[in-house]
N, C-alpha and C positions, 0 to 999 in steps of 0.2 A: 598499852592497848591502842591498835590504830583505829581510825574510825569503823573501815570494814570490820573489825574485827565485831567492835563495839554492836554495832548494828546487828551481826549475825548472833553476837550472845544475849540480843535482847530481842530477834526472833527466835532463840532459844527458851528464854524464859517464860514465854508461851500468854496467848491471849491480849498482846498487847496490839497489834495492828497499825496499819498507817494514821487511823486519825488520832489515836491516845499516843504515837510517837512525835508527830507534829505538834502537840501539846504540850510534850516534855522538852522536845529541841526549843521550842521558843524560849521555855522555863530557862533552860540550860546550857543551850546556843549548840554545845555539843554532845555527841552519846555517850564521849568517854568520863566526861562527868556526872553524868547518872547513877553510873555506879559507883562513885563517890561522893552521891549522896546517903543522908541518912534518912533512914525510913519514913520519918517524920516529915519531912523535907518532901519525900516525894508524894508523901499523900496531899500535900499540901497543892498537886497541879490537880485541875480538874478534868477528872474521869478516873483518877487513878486511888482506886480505893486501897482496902488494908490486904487482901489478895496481893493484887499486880506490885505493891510495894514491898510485899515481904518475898518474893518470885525473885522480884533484882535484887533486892540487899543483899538474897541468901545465894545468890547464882557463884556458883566457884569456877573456877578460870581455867581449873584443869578438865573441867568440860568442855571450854571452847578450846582449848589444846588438841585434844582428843578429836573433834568436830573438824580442825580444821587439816591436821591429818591423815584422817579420813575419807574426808574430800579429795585430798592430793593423792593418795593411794588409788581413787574410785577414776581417777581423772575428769573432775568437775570440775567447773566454774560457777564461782558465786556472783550472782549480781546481785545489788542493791535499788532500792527506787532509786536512787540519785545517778545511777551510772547510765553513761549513753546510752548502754547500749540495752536497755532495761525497753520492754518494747513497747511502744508508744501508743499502741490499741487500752496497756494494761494499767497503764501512768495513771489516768484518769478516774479512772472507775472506782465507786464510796469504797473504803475500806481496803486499797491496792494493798498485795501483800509486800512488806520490807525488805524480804530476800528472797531470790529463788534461785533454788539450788539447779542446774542443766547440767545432764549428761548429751551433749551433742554442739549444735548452732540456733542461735536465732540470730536470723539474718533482714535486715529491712524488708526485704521483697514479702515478709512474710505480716507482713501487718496487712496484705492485704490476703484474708483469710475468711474461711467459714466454718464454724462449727458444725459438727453432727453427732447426736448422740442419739440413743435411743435402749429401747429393752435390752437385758440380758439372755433374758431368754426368747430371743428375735423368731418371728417364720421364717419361712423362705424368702414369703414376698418383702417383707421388713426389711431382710438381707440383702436381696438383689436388687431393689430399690436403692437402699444404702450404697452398696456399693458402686452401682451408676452412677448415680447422681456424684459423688467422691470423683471417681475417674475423669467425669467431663469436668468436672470443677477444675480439678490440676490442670485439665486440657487447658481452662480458659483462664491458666496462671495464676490458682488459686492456692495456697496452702490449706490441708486440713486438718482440721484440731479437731481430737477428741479424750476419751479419758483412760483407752486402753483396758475399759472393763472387758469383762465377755460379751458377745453378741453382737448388738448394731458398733460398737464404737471401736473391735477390733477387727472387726468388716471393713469399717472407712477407713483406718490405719491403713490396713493392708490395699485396697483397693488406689488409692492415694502413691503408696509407693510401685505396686504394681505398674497404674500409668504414667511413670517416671519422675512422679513428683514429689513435693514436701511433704511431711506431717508434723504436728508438734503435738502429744501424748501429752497431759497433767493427770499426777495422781495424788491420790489419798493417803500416801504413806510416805516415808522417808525415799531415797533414792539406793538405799542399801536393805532396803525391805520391799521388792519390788511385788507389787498386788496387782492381777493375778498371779501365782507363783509361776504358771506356766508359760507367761509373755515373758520372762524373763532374759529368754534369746530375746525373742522378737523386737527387745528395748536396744539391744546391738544395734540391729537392722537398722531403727527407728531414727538412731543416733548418726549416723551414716549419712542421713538425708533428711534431717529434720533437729529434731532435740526432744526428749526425755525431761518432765520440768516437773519440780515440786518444792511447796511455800514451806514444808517439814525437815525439821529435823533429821540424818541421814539415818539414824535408827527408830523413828517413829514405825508405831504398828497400823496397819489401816483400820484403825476404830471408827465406827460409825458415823461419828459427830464429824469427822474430817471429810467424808464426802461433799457435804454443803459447798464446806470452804474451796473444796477442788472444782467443784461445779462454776462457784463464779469467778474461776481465774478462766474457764475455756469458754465461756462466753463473752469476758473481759479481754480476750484474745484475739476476737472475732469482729468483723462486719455484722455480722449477721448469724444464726442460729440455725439449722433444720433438724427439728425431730420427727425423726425416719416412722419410728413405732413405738409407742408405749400405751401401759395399761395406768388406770387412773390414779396409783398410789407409785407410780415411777419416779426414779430421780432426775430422768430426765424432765420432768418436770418442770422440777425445781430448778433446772439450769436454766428451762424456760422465762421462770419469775426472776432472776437473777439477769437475763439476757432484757428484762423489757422494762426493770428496773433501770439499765444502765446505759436506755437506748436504743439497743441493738435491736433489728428486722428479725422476726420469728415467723419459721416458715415450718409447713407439717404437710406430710404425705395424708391426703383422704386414705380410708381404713373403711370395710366392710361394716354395716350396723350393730352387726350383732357381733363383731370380734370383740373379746375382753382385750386383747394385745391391741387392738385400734383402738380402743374408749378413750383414752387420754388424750391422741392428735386429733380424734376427732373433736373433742369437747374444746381443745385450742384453738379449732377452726372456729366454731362456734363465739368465741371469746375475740376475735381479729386477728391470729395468727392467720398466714396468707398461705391458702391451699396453693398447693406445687406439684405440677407434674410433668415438669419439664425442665430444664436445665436455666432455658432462658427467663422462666417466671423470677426464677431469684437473680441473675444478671439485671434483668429490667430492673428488679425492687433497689441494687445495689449500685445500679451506674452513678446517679446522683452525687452518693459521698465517694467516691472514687477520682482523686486526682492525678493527671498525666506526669511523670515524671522526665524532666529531660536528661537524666542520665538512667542507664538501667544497672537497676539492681538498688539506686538509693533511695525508691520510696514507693508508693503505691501506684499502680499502674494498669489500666484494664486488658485484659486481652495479651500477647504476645510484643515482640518486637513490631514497629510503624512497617516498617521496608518488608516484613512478611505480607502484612494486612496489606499494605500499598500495592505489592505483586497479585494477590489476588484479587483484590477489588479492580483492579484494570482486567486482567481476563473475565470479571465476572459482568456481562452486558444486560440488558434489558431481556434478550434472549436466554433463556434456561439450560446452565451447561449440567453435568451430571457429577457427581462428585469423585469419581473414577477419572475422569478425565482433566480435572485439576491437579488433582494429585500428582498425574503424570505428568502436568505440563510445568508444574512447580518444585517436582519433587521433592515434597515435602511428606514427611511420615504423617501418620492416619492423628497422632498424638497430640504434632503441630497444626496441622489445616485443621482440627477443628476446634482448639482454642481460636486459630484466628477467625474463623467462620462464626465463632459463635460470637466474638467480640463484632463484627460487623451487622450483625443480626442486633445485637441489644443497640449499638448507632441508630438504626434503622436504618441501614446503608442497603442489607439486602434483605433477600426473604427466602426460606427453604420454600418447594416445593416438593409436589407427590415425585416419590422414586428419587428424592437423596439427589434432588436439583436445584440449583440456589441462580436465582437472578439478582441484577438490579432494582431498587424501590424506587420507582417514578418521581 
């Protein structure tokens, strides 16, 4: 058994997590002697009780046979915490999961990301909200994550790819049990221009209790958090408590008083989640942790390419030009100019004006 292997067959064996793993490697140094411990042995590290030790003694290897497979058949890639390329948003955060199974890419650019999740059963306004605010975000070179449920979170999926950009989907179930059944395509699509990610087993069912766990891998993904729409007993919720648990900026659309589909963002507002109703309110909150990268594509980076932003910021004078007229003079599509428009806005470099006019800041 190689390490990977090891590691996958004991996020197979279920419930054990990064911090009761870190507990046993110290015991142990390595995974593949764990399961050549005896039971006794292993209840002997602390946290691991007569459950989690009788899980691994009893775990059979024609299981991980079968798992690994599987995987090869589905054309996945397994990573592990330990591996590079394991993504650096997720490293950190209490309780990181030990494997996760991707059908697609995660690529650096993508740690610099924002969540969005929200109701299943969305309005309109939940929706079209969602999906704005998605679209500008890719504009301003953001990946988005969400959990490919119904409603708000396969709204921003789609919206996300729509305006030519990333998405990264986590779910609740195995990667060969795909929940909703009907995104089933759309996890194709997904995989194309993003990745399909999940901390389960590749025949896991989406049972209940798994949702939680998927909630703080797409928060544990993220910069930052928006919840588009929900009602008080949502799960988006909980991605909330999970996102501010772990740090992250939690942002929520105001909501009518008397919406039951608003009660929930609006009681986050209430609680210091940061009312948003513009694209730049979460740019402002997120510029801070945001470092420049000098190469592109190996780390986090605000806004576009420099030499985009540098072309416009010189056309753009103290004098108010119209956004039509950049466009032409840059020829740059609608997608790019206003990622970089909006990255010069959160600088404070410039300022929109009435009628889609953007000057110089004094």
């Amino acid at each position: 058994m190689t390490r990977l292997e090891a590691l996958v067959a004991l996020n197979m064996a279920g419930s054990i997590g990064s911090v009761r793993l870190n507990k046993l490697l110290e015991y142990f140094e390595n995974p593949q002697e764990i399961f050549n411990a005896s039971q006794d042995k292993l209840m002997s590290v602390s946290g691991i009780g007569e459950n989690v030790s009788s899980r691994i003694h009893s775990f059979k290897s024609k299981d991980l046979e079968n798992e690994l497979k599987l995987a090869q058949k589905l054309a996945l890639k397994i990573i592990t915490f330990e591996d590079a390329d394991y993504p650096d948003n997720l490293k950190n955060i209490p309780g990181a999961p030990i494997v996760l199974y991707v059908k697609g890419d995660i690529r650096r650019k993508d740690n610099l990301a924002v969540g969005i999740v929200g109701s299943r059963q969305a309005t309109f306004y939940g929706l079209s909200a969602a999906a704005r605010f998605a679209a500008e975000l890719t504009a301003a070179g953001f990946t988005i994550v969400s959990g490919l449920a119904r409603g708000i979170d396969t709204c921003a999926h789609r919206a996300a790819l729509g305006a030519g950009g990333r998405t990264l989907a986590v779910i609740g179930s195995g990667l060969n049990n795909i929940y909703p059944p009907e995104n089933r395509e759309f996890t194709e699509e997904i995989s194309r221009s993003g990745a399909v990610i999940s901390e389960f087993p590749l025949n896991e069912k989406p049972l209940k209790e798994n949702f939680p766990r998927r909630n703080r891998i797409i928060s544990g993904l993220s910069l930052g958090l928006l919840v588009a729409e929900a009602a008080k007993n949502s799960g988006a919720l909980i991605t909330a408590d999970f996102a501010l648990e772990q740090g992250r900026e939690v942002f929520a659309f105001p909501g009518k008083i008397d919406s039951v589909s608003s009660s929930g963002t609006n009681e986050l507002i209430k609680q210091g989640a940061k009312l948003v109703t513009q694209v730049t309110d979460i740019l402002e909150e997120l510029a801070p942790a945001l470092t420049p990268s000098p190469k592109e594509g190996t780390g986090v980076k605000l806004g576009l390419s420099d030499e985009k932003e540098n072309r416009l910021y010189e056309l753009i004078t103290p004098q108010a030009i119209p956004l039509d007229e950049l466009i032409e003079r840059t020829n740059m599509n609608v997608s790019e100019i206003s990622g970089a428009l909006l990255s010069l806005q959160v600088r404070k470099l410039i300022k929109q004006l009435p009628g889609k006019q953007f000057a110089r800041n004094s």
